[in-house]
PDB file of N, CA, C and O in Angstrom:
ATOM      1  N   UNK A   1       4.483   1.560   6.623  1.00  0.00           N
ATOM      2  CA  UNK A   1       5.313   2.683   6.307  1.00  0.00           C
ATOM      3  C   UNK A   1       6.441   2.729   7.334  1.00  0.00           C
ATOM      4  O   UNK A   1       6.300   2.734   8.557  1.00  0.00           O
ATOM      5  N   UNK A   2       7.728   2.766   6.557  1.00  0.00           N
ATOM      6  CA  UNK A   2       8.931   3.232   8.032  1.00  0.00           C
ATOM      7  C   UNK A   2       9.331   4.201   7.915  1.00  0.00           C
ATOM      8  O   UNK A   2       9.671   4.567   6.790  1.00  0.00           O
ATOM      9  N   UNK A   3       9.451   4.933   8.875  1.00  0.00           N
ATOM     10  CA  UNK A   3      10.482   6.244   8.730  1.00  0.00           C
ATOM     11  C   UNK A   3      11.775   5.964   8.600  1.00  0.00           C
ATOM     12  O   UNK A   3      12.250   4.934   9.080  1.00  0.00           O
ATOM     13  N   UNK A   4      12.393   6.723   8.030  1.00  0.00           N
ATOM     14  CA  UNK A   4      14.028   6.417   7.984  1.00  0.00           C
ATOM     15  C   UNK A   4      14.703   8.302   7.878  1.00  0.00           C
ATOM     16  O   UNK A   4      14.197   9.324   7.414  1.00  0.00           O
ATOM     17  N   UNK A   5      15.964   8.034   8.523  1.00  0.00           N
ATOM     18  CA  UNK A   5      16.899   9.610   8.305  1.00  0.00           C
ATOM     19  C   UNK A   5      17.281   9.271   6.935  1.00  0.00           C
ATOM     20  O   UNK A   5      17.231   8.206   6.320  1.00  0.00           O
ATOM     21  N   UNK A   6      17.750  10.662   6.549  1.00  0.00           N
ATOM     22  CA  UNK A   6      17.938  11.098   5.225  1.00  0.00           C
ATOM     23  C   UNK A   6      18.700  12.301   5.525  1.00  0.00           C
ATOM     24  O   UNK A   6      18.099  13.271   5.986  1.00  0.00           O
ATOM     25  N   UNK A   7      20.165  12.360   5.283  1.00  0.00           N
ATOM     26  CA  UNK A   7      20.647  13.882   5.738  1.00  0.00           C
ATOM     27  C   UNK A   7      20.153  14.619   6.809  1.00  0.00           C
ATOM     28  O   UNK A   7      19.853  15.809   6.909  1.00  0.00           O
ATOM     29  N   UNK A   8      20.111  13.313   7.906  1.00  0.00           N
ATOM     30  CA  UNK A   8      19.602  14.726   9.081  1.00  0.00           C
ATOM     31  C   UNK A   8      18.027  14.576   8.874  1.00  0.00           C
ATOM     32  O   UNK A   8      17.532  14.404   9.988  1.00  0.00           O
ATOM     33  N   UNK A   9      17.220  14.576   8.057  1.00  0.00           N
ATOM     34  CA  UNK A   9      15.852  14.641   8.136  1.00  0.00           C
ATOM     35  C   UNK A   9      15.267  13.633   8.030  1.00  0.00           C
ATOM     36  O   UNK A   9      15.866  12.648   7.599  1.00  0.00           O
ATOM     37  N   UNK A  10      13.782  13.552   8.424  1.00  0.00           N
ATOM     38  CA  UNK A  10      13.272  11.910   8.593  1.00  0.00           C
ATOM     39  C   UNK A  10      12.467  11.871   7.290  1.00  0.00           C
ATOM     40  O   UNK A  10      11.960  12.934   6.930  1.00  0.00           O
ATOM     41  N   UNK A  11      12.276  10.712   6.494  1.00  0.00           N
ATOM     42  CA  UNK A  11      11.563  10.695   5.422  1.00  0.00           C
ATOM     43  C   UNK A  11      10.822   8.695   5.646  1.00  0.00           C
ATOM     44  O   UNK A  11      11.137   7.675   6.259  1.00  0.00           O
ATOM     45  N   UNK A  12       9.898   9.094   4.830  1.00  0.00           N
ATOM     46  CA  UNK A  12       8.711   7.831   5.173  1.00  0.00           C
ATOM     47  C   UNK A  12       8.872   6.771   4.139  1.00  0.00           C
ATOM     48  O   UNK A  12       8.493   7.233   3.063  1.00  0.00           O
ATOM     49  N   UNK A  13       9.236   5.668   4.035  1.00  0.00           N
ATOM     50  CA  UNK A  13       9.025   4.821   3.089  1.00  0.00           C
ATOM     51  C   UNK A  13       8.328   3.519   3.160  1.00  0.00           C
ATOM     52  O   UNK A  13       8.339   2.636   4.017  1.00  0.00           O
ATOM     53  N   UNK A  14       7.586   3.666   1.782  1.00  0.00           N
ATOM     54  CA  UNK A  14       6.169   2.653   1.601  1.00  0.00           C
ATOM     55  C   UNK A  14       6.422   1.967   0.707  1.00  0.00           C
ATOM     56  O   UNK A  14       6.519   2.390  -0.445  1.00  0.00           O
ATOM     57  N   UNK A  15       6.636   0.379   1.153  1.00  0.00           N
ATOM     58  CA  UNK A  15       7.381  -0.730   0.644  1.00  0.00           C
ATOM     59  C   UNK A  15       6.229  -1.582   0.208  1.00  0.00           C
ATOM     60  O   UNK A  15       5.516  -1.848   1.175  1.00  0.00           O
ATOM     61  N   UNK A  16       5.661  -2.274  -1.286  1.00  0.00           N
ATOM     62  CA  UNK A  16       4.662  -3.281  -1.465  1.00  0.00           C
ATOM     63  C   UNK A  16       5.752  -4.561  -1.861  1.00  0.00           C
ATOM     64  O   UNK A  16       6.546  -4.543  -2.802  1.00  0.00           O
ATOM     65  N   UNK A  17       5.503  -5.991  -0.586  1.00  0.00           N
ATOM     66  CA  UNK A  17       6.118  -7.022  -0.966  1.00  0.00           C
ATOM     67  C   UNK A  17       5.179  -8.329  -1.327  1.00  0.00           C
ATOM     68  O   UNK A  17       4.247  -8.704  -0.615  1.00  0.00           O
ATOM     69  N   UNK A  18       5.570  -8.931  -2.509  1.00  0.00           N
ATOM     70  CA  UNK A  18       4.815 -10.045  -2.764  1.00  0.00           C
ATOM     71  C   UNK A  18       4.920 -11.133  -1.581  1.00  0.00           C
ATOM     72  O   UNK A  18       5.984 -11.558  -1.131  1.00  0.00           O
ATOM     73  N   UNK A  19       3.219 -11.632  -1.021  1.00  0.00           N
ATOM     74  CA  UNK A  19       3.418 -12.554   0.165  1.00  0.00           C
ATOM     75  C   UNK A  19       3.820 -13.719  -0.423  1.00  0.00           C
ATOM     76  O   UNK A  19       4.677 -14.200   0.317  1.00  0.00           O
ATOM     77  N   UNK A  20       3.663 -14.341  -1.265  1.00  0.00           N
ATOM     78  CA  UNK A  20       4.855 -15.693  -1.190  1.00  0.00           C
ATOM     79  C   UNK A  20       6.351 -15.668  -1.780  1.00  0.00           C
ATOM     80  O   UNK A  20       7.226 -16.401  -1.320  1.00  0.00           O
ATOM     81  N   UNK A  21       6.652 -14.450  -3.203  1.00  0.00           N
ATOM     82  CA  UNK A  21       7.753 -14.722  -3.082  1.00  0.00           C
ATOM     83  C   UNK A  21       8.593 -13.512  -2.179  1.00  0.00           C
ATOM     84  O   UNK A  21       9.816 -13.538  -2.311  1.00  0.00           O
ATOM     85  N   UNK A  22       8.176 -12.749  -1.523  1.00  0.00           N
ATOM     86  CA  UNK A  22       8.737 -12.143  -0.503  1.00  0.00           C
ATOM     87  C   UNK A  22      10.010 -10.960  -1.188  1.00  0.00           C
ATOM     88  O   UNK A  22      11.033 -10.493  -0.687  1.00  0.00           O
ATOM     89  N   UNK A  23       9.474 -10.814  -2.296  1.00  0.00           N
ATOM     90  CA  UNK A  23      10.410  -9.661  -3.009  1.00  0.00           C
ATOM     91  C   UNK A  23       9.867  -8.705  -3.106  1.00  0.00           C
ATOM     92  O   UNK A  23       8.667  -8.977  -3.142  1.00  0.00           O
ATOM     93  N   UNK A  24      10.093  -7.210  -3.206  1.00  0.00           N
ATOM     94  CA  UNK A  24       9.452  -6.372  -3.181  1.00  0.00           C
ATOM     95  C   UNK A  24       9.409  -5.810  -4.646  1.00  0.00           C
ATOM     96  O   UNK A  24      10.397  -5.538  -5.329  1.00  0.00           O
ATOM     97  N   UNK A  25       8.167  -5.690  -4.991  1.00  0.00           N
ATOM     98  CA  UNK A  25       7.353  -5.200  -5.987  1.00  0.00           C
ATOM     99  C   UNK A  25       7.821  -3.742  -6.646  1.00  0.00           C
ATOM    100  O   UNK A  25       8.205  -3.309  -7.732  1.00  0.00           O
ATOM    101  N   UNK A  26       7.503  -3.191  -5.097  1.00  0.00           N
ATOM    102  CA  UNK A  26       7.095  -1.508  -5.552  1.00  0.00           C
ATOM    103  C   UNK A  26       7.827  -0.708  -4.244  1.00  0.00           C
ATOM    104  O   UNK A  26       8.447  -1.334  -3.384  1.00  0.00           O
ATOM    105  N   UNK A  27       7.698   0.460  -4.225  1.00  0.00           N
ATOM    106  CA  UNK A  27       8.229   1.068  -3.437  1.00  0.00           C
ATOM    107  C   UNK A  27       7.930   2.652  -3.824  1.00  0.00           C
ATOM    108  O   UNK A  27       7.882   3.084  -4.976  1.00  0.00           O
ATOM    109  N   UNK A  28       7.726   3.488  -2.515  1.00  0.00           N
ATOM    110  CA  UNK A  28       7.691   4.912  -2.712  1.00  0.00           C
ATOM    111  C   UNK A  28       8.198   5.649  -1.520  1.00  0.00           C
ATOM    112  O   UNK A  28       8.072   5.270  -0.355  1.00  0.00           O
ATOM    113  N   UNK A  29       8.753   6.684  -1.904  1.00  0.00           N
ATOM    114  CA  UNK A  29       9.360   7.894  -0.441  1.00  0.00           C
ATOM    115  C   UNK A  29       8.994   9.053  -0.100  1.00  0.00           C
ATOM    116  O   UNK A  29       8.976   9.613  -1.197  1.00  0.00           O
ATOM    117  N   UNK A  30       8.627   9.964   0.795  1.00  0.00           N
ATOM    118  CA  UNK A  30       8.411  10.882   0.613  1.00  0.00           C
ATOM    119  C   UNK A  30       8.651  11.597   1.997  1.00  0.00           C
ATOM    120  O   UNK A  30       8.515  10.993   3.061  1.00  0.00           O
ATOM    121  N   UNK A  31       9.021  12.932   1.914  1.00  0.00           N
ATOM    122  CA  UNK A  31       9.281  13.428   3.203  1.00  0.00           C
ATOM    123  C   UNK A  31       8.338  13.855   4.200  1.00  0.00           C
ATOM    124  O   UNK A  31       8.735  14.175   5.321  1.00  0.00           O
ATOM    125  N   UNK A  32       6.776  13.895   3.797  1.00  0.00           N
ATOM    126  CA  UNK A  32       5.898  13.757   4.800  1.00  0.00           C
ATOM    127  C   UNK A  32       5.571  12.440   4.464  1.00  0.00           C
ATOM    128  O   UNK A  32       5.741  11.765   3.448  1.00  0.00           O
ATOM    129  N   UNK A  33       4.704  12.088   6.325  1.00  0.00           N
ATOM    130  CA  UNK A  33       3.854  11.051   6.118  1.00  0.00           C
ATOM    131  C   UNK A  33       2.618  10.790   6.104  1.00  0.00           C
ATOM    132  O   UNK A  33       1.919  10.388   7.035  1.00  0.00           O
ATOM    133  N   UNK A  34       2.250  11.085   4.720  1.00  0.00           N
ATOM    134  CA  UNK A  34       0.816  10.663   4.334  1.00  0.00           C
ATOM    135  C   UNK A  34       0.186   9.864   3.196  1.00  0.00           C
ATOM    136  O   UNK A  34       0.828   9.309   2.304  1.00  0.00           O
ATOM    137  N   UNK A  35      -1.625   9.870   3.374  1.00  0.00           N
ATOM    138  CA  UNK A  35      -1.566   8.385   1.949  1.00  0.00           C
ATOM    139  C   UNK A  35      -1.483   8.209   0.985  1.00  0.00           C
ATOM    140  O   UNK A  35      -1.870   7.198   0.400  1.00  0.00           O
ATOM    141  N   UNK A  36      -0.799   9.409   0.397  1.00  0.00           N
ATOM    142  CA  UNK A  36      -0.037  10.089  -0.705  1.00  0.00           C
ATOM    143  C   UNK A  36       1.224   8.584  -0.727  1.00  0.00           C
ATOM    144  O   UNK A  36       1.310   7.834  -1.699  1.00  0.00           O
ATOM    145  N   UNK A  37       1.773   8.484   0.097  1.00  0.00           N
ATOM    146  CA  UNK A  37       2.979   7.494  -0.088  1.00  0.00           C
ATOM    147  C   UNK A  37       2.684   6.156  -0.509  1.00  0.00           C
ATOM    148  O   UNK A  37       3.203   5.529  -1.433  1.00  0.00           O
ATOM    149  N   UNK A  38       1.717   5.774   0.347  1.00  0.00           N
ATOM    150  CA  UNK A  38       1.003   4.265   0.264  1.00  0.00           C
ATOM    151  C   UNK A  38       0.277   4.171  -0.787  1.00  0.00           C
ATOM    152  O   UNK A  38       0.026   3.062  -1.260  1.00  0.00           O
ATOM    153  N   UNK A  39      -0.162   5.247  -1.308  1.00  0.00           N
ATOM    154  CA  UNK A  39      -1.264   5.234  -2.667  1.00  0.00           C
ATOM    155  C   UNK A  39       0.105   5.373  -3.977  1.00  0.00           C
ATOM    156  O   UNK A  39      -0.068   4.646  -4.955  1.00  0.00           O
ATOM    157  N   UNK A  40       0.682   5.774  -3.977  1.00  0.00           N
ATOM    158  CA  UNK A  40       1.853   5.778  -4.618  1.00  0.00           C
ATOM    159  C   UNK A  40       2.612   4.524  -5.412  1.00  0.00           C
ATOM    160  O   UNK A  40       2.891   4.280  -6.586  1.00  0.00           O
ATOM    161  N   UNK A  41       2.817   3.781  -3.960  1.00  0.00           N
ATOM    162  CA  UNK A  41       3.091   2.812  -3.804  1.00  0.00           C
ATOM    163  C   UNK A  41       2.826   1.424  -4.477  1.00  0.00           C
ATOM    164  O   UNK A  41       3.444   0.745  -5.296  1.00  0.00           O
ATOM    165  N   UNK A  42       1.530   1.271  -3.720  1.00  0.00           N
ATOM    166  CA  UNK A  42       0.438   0.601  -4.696  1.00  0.00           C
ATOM    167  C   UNK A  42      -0.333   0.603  -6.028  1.00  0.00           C
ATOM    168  O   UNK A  42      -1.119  -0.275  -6.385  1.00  0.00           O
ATOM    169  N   UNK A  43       0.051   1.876  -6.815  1.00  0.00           N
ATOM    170  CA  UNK A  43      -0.091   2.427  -7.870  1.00  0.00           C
ATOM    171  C   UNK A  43       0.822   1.504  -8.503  1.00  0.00           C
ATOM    172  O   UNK A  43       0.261   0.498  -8.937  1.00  0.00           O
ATOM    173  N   UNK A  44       2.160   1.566  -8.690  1.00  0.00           N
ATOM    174  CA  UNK A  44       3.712   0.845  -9.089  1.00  0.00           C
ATOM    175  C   UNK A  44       3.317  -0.490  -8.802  1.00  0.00           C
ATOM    176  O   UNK A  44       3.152  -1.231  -9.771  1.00  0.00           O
ATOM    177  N   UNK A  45       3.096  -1.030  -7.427  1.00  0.00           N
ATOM    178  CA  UNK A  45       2.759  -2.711  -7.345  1.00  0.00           C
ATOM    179  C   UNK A  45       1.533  -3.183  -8.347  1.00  0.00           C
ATOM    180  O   UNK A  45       1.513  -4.319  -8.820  1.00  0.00           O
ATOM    181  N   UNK A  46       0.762  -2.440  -8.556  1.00  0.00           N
ATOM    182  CA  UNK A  46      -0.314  -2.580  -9.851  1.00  0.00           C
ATOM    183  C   UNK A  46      -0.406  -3.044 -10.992  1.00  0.00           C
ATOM    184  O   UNK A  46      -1.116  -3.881 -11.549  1.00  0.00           O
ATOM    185  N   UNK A  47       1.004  -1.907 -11.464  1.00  0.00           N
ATOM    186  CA  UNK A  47       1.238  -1.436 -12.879  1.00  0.00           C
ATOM    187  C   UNK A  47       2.292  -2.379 -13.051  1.00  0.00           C
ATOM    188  O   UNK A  47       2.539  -2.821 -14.173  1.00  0.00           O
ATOM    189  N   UNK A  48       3.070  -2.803 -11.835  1.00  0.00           N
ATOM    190  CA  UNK A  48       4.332  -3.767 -12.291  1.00  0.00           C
ATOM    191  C   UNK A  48       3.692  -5.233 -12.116  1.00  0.00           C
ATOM    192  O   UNK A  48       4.378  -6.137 -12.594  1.00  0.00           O
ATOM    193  N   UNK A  49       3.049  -5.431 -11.792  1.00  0.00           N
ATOM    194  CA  UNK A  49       2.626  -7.085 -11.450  1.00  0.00           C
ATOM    195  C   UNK A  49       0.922  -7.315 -12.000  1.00  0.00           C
ATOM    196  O   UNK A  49       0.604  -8.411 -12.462  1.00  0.00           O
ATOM    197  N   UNK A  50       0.505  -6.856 -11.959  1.00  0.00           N
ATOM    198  CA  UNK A  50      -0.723  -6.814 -12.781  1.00  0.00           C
ATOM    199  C   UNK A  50      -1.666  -8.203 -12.042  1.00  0.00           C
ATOM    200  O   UNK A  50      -1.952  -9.145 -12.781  1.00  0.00           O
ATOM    201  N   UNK A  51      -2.027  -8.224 -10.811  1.00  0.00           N
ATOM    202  CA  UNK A  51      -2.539  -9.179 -10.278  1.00  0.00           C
ATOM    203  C   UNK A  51      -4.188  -9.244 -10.747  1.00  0.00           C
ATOM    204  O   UNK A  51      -4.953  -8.378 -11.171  1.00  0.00           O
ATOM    205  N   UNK A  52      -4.347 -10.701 -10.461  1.00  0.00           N
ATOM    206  CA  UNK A  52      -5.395 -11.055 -10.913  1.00  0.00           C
ATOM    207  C   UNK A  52      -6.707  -9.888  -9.974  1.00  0.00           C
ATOM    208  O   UNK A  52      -6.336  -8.864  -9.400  1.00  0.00           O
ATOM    209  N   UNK A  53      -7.853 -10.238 -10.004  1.00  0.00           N
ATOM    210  CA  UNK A  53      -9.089  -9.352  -9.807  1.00  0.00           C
ATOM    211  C   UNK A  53      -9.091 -10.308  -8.176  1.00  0.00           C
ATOM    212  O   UNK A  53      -8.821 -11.439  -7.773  1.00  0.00           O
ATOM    213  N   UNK A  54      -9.501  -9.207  -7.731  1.00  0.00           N
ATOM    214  CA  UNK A  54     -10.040 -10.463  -5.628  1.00  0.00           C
ATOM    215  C   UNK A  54      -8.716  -9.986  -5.279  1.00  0.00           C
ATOM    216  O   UNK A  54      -8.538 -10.302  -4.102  1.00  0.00           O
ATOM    217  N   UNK A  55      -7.929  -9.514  -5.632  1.00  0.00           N
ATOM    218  CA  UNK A  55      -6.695 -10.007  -4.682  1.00  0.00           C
ATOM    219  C   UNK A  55      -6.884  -9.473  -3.214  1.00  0.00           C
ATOM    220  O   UNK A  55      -7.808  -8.696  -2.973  1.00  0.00           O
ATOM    221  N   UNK A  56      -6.030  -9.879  -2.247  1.00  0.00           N
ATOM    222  CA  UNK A  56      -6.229  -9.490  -0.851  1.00  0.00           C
ATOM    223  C   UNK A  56      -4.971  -9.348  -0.603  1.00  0.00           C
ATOM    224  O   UNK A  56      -4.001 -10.106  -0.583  1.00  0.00           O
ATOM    225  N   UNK A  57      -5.176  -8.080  -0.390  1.00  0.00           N
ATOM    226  CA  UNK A  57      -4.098  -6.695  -0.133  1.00  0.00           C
ATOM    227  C   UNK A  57      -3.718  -6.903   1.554  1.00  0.00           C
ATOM    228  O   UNK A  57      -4.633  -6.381   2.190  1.00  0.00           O
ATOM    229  N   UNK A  58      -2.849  -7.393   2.332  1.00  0.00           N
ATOM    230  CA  UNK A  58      -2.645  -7.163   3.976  1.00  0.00           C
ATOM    231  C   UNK A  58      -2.039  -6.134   4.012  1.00  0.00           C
ATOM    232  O   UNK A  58      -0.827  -6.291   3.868  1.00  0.00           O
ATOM    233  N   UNK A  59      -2.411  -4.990   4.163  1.00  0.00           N
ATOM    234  CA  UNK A  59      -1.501  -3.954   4.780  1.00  0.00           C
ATOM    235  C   UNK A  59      -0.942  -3.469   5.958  1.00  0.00           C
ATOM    236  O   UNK A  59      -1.416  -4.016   6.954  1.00  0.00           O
ATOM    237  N   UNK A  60      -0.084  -2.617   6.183  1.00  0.00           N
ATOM    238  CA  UNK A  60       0.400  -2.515   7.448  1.00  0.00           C
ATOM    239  C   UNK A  60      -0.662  -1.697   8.775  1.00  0.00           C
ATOM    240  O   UNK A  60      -1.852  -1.402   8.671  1.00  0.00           O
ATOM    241  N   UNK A  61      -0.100  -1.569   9.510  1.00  0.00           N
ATOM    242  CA  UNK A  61      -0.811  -1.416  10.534  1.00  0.00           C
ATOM    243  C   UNK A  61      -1.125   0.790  10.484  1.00  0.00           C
ATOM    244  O   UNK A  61      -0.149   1.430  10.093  1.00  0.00           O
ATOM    245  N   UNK A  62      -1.916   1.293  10.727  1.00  0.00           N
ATOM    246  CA  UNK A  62      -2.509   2.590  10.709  1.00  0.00           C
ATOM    247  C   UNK A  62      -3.369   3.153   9.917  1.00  0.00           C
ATOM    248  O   UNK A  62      -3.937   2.730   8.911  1.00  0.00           O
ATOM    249  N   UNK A  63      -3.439   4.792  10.818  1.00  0.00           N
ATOM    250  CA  UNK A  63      -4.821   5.065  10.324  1.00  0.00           C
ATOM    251  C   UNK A  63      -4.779   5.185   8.789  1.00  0.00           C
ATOM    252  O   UNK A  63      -5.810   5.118   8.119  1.00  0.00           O
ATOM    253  N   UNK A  64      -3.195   5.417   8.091  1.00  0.00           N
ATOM    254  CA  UNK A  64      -3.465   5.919   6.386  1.00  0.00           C
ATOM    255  C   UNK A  64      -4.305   4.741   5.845  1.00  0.00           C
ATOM    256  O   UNK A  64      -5.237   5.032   5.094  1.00  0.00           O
ATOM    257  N   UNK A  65      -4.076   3.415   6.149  1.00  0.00           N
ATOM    258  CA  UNK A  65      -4.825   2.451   5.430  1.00  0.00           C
ATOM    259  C   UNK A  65      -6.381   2.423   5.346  1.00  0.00           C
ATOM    260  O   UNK A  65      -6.939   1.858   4.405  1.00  0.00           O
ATOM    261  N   UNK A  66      -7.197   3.152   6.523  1.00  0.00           N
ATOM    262  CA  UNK A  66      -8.392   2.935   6.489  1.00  0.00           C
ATOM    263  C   UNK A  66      -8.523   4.275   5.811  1.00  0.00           C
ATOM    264  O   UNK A  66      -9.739   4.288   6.004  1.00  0.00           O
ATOM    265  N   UNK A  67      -8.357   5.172   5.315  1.00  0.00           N
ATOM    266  CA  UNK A  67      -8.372   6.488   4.944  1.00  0.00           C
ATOM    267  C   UNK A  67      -9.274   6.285   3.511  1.00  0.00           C
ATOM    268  O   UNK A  67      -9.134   5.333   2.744  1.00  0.00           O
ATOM    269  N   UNK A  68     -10.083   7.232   3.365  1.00  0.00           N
ATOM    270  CA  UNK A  68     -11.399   6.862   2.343  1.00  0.00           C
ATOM    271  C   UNK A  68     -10.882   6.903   1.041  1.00  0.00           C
ATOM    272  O   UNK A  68     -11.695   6.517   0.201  1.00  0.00           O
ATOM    273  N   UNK A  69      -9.744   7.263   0.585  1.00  0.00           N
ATOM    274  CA  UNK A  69      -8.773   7.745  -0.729  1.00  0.00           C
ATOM    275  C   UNK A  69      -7.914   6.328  -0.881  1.00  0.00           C
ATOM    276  O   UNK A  69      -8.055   5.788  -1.979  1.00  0.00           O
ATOM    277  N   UNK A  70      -7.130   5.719  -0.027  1.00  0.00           N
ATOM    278  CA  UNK A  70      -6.700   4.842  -0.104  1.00  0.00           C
ATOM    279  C   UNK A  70      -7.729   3.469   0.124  1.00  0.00           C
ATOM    280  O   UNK A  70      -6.856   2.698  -0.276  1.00  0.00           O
ATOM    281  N   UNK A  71      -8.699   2.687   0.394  1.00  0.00           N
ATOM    282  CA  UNK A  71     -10.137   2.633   0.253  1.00  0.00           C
ATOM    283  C   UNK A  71     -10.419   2.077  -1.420  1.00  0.00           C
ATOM    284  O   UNK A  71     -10.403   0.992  -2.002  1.00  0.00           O
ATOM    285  N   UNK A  72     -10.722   3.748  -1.838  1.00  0.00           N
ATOM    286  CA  UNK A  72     -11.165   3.955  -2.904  1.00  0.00           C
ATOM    287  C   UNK A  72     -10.168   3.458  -4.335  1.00  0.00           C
ATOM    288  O   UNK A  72     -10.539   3.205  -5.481  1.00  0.00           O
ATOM    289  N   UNK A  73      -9.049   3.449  -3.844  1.00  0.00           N
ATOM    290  CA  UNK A  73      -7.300   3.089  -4.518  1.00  0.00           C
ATOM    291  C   UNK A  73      -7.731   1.434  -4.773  1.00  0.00           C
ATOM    292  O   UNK A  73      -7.809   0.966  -5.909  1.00  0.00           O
ATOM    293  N   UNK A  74      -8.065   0.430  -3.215  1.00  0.00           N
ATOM    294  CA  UNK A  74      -7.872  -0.368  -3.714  1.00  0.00           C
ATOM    295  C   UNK A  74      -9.314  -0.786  -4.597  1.00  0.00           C
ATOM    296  O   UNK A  74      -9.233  -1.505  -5.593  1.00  0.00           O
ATOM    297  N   UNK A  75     -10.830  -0.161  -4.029  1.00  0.00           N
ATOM    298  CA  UNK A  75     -11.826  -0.576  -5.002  1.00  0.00           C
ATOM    299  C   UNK A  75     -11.564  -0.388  -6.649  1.00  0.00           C
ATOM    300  O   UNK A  75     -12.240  -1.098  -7.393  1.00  0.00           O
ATOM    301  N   UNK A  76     -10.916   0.243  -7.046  1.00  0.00           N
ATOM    302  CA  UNK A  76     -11.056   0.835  -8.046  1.00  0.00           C
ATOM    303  C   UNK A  76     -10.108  -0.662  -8.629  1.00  0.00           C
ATOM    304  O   UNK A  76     -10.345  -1.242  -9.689  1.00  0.00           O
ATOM    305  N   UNK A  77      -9.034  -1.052  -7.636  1.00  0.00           N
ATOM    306  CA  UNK A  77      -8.211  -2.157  -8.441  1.00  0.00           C
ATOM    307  C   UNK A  77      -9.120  -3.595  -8.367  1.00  0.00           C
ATOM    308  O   UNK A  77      -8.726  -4.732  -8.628  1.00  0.00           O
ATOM    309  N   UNK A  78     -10.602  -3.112  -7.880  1.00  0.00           N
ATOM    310  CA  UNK A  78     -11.215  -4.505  -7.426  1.00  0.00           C
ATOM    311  C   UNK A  78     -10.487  -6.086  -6.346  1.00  0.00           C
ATOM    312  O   UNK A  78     -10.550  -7.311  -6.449  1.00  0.00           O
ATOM    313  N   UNK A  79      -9.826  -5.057  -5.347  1.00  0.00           N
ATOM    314  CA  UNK A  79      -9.114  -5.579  -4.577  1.00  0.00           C
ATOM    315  C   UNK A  79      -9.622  -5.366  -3.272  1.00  0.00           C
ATOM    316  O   UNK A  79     -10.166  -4.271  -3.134  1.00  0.00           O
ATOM    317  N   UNK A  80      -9.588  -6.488  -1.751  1.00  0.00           N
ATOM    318  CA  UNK A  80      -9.879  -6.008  -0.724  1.00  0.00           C
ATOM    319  C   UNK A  80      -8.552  -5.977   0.185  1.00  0.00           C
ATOM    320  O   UNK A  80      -7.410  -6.262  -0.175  1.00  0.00           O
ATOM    321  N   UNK A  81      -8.878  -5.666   1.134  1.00  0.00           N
ATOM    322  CA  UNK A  81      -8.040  -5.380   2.111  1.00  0.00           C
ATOM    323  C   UNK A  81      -8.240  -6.363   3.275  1.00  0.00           C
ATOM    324  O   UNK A  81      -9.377  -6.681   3.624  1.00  0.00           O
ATOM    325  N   UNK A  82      -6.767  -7.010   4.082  1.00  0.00           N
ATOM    326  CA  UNK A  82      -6.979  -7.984   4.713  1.00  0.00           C
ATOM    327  C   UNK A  82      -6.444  -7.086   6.293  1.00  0.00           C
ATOM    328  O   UNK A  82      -5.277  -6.939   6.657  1.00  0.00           O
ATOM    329  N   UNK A  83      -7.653  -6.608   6.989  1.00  0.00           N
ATOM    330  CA  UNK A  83      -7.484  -6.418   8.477  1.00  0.00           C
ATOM    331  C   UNK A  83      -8.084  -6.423   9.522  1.00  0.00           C
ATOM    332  O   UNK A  83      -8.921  -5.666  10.013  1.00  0.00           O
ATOM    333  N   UNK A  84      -7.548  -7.441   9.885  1.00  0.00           N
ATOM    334  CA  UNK A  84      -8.162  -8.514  11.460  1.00  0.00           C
ATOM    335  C   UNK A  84      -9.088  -9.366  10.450  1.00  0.00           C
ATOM    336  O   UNK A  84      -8.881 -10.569  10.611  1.00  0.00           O
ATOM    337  N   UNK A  85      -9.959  -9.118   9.547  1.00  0.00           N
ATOM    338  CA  UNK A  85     -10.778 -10.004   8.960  1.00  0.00           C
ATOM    339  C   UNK A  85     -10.751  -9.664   7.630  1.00  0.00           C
ATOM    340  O   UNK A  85     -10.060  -8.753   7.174  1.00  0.00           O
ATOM    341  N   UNK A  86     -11.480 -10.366   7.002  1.00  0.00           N
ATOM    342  CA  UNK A  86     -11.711  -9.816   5.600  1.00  0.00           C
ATOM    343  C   UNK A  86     -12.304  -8.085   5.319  1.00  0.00           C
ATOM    344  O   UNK A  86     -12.653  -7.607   6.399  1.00  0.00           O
ATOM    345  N   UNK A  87     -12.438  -7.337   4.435  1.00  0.00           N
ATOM    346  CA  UNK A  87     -12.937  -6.165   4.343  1.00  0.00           C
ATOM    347  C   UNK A  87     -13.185  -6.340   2.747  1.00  0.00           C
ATOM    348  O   UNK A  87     -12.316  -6.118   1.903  1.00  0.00           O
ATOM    349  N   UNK A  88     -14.550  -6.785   2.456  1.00  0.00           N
ATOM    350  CA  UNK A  88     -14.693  -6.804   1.533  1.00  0.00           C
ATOM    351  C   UNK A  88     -15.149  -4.967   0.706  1.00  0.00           C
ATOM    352  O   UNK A  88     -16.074  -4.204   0.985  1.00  0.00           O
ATOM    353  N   UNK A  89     -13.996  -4.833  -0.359  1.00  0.00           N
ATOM    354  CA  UNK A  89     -13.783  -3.492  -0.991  1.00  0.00           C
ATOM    355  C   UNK A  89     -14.802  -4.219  -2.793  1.00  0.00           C
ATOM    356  O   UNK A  89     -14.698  -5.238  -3.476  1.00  0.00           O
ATOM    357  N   UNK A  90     -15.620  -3.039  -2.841  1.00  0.00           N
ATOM    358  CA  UNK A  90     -15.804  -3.297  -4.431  1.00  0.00           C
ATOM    359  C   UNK A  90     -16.790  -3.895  -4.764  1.00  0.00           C
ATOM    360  O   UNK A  90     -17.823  -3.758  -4.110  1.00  0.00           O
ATOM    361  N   UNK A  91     -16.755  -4.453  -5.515  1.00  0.00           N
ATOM    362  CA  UNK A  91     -18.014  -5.757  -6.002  1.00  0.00           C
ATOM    363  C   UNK A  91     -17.453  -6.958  -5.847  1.00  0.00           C
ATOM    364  O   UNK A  91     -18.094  -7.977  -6.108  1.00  0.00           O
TER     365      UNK A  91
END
């Protein structure tokens, strides 16, 4: 997630980029920062690319990623999460 100004105010944006072709997928903004943005986010990278089942999600670095809602976001896509090691999510 980066923060960025916006008229004077700071607003959060949560960018999903494909790791090999390095284009970005999806994208969401919001003026707080929470896993409301990142779940957002990844909702759109989902629905627009439709990846196969296993995929391994690297996300960025903080606490929203381990958060039991976002978690539950990627089990539900039967996807794990890649941090420091594998984290196997799902079945």
């Amino acid at each position: 997630m980066t923060p960025l100004r916006k008229g004077g105010s700071r607003v959060y944006l949560a960018i999903a980029i494909g790791l090999c072709s390095r284009r970005t997928i999806s994208w969401h903004i919001n003026k707080r920062m929470m896993t409301d943005v990142i779940n957002k986010a990844m909702m759109k990278a989902y629905s627009l690319s439709q990846p196969p089942r296993g995929l391994v999600f690297h996300p960025g670095k903080g606490s929203r990623y381990t958060r039991k809602r976002y978690q539950s976001l990627l089990a539900g896509f039967d996807s794990q999460a890649s941090m420091g090691g594998l984290v196997r999510v799902g079945t």
